[in-house]
C-alpha positions as CSV (number, residue, x, y, z in Angstrom):
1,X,-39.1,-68.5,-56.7
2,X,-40.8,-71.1,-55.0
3,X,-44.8,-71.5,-55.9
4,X,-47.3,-73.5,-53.7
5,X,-50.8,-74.2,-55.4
6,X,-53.4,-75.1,-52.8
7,X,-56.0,-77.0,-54.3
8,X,-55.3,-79.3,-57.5
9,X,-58.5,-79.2,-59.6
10,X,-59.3,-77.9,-63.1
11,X,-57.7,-74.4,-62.5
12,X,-54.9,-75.0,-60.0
13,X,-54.0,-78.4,-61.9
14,X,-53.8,-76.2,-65.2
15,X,-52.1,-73.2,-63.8
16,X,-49.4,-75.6,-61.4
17,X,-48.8,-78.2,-64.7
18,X,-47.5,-75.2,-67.0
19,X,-45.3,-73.5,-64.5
20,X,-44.1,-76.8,-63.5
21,X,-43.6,-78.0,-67.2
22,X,-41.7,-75.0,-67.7
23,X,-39.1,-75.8,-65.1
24,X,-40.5,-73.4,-62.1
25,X,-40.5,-74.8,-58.6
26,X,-43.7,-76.0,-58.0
27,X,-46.2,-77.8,-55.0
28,X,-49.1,-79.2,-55.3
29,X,-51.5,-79.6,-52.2
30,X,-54.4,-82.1,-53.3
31,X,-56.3,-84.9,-51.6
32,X,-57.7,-88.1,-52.2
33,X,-56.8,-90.4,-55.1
34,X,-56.1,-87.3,-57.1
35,X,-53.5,-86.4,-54.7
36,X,-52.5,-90.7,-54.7
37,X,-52.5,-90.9,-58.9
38,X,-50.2,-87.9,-58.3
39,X,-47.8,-89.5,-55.4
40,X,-47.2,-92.6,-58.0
41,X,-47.3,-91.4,-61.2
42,X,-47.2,-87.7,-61.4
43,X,-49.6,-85.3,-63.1
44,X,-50.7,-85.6,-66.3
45,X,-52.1,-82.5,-68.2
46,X,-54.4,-82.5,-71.6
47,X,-53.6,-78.3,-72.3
48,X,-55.0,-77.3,-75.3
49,X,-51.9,-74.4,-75.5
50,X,-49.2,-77.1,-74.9
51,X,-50.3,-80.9,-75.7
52,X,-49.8,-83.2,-73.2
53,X,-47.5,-81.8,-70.3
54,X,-46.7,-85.4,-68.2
55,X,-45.3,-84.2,-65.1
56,X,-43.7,-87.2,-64.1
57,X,-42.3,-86.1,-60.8
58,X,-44.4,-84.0,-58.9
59,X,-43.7,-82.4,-55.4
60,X,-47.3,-83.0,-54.0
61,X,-49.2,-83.1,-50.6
62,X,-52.1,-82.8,-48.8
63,X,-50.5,-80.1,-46.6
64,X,-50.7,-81.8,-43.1
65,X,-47.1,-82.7,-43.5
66,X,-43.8,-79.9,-43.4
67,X,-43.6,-79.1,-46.9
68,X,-41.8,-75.7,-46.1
69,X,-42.3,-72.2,-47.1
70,X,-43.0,-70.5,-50.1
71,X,-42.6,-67.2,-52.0
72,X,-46.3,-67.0,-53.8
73,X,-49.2,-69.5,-53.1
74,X,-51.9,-69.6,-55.3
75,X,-55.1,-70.3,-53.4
76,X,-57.1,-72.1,-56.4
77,X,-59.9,-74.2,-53.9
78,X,-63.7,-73.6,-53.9
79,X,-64.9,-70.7,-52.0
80,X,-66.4,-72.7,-49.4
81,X,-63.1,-74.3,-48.8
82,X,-61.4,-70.9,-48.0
83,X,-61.5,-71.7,-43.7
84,X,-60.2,-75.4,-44.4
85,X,-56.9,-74.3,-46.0
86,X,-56.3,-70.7,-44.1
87,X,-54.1,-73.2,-41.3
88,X,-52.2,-74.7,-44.9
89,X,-51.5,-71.2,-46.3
90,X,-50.7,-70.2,-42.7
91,X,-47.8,-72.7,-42.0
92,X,-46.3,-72.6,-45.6
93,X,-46.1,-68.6,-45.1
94,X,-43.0,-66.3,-44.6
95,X,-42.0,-62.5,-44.4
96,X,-43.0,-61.3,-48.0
97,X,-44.9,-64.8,-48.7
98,X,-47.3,-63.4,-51.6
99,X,-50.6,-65.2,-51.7
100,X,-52.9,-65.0,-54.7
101,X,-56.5,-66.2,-54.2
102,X,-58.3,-66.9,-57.2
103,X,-61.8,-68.2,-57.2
104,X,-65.1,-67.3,-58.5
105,X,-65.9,-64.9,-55.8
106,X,-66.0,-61.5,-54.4
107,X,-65.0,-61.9,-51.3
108,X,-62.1,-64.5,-51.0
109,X,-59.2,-62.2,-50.6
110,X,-60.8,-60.4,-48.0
111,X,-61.7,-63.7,-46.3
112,X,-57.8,-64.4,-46.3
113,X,-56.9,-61.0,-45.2
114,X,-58.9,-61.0,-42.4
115,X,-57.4,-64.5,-41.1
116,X,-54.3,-64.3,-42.0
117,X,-53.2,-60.2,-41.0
118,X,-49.7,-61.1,-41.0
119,X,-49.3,-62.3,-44.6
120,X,-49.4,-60.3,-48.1
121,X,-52.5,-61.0,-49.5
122,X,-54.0,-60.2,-52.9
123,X,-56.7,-61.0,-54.9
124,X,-57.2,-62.4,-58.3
125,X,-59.3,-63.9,-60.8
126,X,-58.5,-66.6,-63.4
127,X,-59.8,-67.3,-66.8
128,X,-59.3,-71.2,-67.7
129,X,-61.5,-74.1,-68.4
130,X,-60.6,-77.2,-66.9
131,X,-61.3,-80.0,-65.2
132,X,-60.5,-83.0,-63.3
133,X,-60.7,-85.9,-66.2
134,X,-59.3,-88.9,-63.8
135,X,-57.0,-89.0,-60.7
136,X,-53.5,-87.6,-61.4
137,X,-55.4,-85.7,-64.9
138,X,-56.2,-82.2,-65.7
139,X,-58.4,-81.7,-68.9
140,X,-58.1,-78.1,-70.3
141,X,-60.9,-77.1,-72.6
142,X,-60.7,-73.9,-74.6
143,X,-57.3,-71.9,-75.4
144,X,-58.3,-68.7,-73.1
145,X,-55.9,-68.8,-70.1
146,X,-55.4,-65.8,-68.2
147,X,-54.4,-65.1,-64.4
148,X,-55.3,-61.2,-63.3
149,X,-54.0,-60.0,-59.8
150,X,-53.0,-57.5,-57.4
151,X,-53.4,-55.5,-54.2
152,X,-56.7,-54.9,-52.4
153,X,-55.1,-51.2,-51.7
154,X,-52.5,-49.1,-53.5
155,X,-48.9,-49.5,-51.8
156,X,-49.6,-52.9,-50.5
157,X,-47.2,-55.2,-52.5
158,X,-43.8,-54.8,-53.5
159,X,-44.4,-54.3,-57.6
160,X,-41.1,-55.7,-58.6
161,X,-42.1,-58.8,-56.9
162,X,-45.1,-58.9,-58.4
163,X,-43.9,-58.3,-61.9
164,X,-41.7,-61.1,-61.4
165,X,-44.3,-63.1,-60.9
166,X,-46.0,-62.2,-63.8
167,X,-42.8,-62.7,-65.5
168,X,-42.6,-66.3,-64.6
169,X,-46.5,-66.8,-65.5
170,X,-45.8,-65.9,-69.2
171,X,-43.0,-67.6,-69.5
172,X,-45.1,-70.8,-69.2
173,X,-47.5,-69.5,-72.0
174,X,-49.9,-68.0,-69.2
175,X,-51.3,-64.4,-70.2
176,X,-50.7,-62.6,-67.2
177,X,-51.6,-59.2,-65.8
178,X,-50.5,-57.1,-62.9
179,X,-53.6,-54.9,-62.3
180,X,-54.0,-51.6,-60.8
181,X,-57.6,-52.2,-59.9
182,X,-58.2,-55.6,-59.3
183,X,-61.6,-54.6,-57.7
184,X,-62.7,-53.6,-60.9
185,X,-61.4,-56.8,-62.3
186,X,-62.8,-59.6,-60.1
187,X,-65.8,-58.0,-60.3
188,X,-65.5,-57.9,-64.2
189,X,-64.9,-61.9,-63.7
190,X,-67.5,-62.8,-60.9
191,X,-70.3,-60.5,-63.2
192,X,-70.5,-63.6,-66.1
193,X,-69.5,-66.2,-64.0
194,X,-72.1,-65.6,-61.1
195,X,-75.4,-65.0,-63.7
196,X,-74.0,-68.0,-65.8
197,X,-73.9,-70.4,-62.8
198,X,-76.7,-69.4,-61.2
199,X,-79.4,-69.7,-64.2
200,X,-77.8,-72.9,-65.4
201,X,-78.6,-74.1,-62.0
202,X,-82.2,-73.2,-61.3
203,X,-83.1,-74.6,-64.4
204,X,-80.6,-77.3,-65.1
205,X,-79.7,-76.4,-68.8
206,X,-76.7,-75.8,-70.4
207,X,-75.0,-73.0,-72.1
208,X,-76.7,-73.2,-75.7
209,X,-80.5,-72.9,-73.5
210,X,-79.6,-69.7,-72.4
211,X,-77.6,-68.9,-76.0
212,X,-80.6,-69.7,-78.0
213,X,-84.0,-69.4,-75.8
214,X,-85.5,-66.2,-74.7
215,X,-86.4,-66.9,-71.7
216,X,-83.3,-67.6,-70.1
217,X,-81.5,-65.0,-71.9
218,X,-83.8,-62.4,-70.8
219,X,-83.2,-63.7,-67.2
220,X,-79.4,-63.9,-67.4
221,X,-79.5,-60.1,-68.9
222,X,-81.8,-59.3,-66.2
223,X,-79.0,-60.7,-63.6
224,X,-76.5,-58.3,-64.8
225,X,-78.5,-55.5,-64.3
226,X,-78.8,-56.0,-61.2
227,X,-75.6,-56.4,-60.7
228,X,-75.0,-53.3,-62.1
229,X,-76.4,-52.3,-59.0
230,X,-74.3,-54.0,-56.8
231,X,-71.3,-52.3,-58.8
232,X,-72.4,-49.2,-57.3
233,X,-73.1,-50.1,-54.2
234,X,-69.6,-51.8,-54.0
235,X,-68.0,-48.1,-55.5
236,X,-66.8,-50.2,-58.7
237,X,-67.3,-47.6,-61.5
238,X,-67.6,-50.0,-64.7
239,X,-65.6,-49.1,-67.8
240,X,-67.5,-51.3,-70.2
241,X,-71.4,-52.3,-70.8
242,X,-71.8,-55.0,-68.4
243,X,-74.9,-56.7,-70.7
244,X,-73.5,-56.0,-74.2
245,X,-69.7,-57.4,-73.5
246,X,-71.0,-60.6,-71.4
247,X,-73.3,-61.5,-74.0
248,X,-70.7,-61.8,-76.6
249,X,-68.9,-64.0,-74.0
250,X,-72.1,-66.0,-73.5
251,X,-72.9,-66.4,-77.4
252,X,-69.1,-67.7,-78.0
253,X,-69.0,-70.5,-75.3
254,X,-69.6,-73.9,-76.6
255,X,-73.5,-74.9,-76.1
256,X,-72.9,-78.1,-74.3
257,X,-71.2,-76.5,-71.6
258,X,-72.3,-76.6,-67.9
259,X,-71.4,-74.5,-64.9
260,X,-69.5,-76.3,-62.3
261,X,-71.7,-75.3,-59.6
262,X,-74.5,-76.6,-61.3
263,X,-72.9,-80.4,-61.7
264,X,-71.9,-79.9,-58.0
265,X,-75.6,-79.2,-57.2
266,X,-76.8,-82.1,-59.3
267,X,-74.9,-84.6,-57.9
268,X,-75.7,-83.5,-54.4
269,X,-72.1,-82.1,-53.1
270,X,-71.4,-78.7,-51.6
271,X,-71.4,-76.2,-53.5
272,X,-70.4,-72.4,-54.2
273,X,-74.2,-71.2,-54.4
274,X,-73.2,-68.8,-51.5
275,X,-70.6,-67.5,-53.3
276,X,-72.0,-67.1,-56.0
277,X,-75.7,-66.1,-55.2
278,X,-76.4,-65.8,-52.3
279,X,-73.4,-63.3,-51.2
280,X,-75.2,-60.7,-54.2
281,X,-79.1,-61.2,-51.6
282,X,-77.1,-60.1,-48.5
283,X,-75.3,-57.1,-50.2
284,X,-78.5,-55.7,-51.7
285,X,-80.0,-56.1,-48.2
286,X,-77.5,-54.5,-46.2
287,X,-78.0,-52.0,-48.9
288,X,-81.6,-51.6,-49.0
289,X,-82.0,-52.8,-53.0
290,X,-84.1,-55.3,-54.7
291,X,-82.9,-58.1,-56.4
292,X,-85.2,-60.1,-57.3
293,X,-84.2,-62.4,-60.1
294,X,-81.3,-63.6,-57.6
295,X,-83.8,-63.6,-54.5
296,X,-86.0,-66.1,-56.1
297,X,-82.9,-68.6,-57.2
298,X,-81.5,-67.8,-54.0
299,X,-84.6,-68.8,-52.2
300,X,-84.9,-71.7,-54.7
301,X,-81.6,-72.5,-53.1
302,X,-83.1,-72.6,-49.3
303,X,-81.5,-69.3,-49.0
């Protein structure tokens, strides 16, 4: 099968440079000098499952150009970049084209669906630390790497074809998983990622801050329960203690981590703050629920 990954950062780089290394047909959109480093000297991954993968013929582009169709595109950009690549993922679609957003939001594959009706759109999450370390390089941090997906609604997809993909995902030493809710699971993803983010922002500490220091973990516990609220409202009945399992997550990250939207906010560049805070303000309003720990970082935000 033929696999297009639309956006080339710390998860697509990851996810495209061990299916590539692997042998499957892979392209890459990217931009800039990333996408440059990449045209002249191909990709070069630092994956802490694998060593260094150097990929040193890459099929890469920054998608204004033919570059064909595809079987299953992985959408793996920022959520505020979801209307910039709809015209990409348009043009490099076919009859049974499979496309597999996953980003740290609630709402991408809904996004898609609604702008593209004509294409077989899923939703996913994805659990992988990585980053871009210089043009044409992908650092991987720790060894979790997992890619969850599946259809918005029972009977969608074809379920051969999507086991197939997730065939060709653990072949490349990717833990993969077909699931029947996926609801359930992006939610499961977006419910650490979301408090994480958003505290690490408004106060601009890292990860060991919020381990360690009472304050910010009674605030981040205080996120999830209100976005145990938001589970309900959204009709996603949670299997596991939402506080008690993202704890443990919390207390085994490395302290000196920070959230990517926080360095995004620090350095002044856009951001997924409305993805990832301020989308959880407008549900609990069109709901008629308080949420006040993410209305006051929201409105610290200019929400």
């Amino acid at each position: 099968m033929k696999y297009l990954i639309v956006g080339t950062g710390g998860t697509g780089g990851c996810l495209g440079g061990y299916m590539s290394s692997c042998g499957k047909d892979v392209t890459f959109i990217a931009r800039g000098a990333h996408l440059k480093a990449m045209e002249q000297n191909g990709l070069i991954i630092h994956s802490s499952r694998k060593g260094k993968i150097n990929l040193k013929d890459v099929k890469c582009s920054n998608g204004s150009d033919d570059i064909g169709t595809f079987d299953v595109i992985f959408v793996c950009v920022k959520g505020y970049s979801i209307d910039e690549i709809i015209p990409i993922v348009k043009k490099a679609s076919k009859d049974k084209t499979v496309v597999i957003p996953i980003l740290n939001t609630l709402t991408a594959g809904q996004k898609l669906k609604k702008a593209l009706p004509k294409v077989n759109v899923l939703d996913g999450c994805i659990y992988v630390s990585g980053y871009v370390s210089a043009p044409g390089e992908i650092t991987q941090g720790e060894m979790l790497f997992r890619v969850v997906f599946g259809p918005m609604e029972s009977g969608e997809s074809d379920i051969k074809l999507l086991r197939k993909i997730e065939k060709d995902l653990k072949e490349c030493q990717i833990d993969a998983i077909v699931s029947d809710n996926i609801k359930k699971d992006t939610f499961k993803k977006f419910s650490f990622t979301s408090p994480l983010a958003s505290i690490g922002a408004y106060f601009d500490i890292n990860v060991g801050k919020i381990q360690k220091e009472k304050k910010y973990r009674d605030m981040f516990i205080d996120l999830l329960k209100e976005l145990e609220q938001i589970a309900k409202i959204l009709n996603i009945k949670l299997t596991w203690d939402l506080v008690e399992e993202n704890l443990k997550i919390l207390d085994g990250l490395d302290p000196n981590i920070t959230a990517s939207m926080q360095k995004d906010i620090k350095r002044g560049r856009q951001s997924e703050k409305d993805e990832l805070i301020f989308d959880i303000v407008r549900i609990a309003e069109k709901n008629g629920i308080e949420v006040p720990c993410y209305r006051k970082i929201a409105q610290h935000f200019d929400y």
